[in-house]
C-alpha positions as CSV (number, residue, x, y, z in Angstrom):
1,X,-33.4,25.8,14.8
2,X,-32.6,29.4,14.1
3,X,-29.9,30.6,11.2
4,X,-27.0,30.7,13.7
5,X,-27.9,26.6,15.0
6,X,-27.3,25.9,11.0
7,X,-24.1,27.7,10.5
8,X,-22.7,26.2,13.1
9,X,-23.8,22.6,12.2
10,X,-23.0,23.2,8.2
11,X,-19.6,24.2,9.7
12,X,-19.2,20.6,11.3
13,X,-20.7,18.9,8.8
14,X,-18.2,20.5,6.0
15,X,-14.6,20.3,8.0
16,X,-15.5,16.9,9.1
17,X,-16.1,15.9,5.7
18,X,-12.7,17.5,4.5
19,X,-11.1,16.2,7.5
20,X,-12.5,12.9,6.1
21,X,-11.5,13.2,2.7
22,X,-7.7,14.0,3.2
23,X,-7.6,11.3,6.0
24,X,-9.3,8.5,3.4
25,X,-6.5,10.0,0.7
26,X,-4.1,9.8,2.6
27,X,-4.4,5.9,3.8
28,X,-5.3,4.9,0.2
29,X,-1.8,6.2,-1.3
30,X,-0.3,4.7,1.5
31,X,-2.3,1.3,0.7
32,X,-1.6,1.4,-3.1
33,X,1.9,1.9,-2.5
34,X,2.3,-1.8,-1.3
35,X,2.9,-5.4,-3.1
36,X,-0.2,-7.4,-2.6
37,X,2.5,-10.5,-3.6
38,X,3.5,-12.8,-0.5
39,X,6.9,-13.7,-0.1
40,X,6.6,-17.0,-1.1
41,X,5.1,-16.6,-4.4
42,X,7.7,-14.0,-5.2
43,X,10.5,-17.1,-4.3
44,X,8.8,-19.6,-6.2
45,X,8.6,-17.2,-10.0
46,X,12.2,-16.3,-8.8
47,X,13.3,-20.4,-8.4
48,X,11.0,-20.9,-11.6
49,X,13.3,-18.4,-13.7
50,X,16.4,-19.4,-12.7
51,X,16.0,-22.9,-13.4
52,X,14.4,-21.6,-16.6
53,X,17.9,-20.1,-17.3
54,X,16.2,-16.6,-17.3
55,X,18.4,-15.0,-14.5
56,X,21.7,-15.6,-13.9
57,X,22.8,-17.3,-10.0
58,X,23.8,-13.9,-9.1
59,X,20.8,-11.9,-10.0
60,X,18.5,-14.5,-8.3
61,X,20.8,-14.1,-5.0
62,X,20.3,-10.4,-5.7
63,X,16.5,-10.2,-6.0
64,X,16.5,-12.6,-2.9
65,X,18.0,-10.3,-0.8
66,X,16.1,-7.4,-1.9
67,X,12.9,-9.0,-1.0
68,X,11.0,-8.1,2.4
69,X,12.0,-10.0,5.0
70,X,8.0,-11.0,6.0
71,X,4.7,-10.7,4.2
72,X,3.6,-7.5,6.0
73,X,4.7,-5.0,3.8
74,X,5.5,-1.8,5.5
């Protein structure tokens, strides 16, 4: 392998590996951005509180509404 053979592959190796890196940045945020909570467990705490008298009818109709429609999480 002469001097010009090792450029070139040191060239590959470093752009794939920054490639890489911004591509595994970039689907992490995107993961950490999301509620690991199903909906179901985010209904129960809700029921649990209101018949704990910690939210009003109203706010536990609001917080319903606001919550996803299904467990994936977009």
């Amino acid at each position: 392998m002469d001097t010009s053979e090792f450029g070139f592959w040191a060239m590959l190796v470093f752009w794939g590996t920054a490639l890489g890196s911004i591509a595994l940045g970039i689907s992490w945020a995107r993961i950490k951005g999301r509620n690991p909570v199903r909906r179901a467990q985010l209904e129960k705490s809700l029921r649990r509180r209101l018949v704990a008298g910690e939210i009003t009818p109203e706010e536990y109709d609001r917080r319903m509404a606001a919550l996803p429609k299904d467990d994936r999480q977009h």
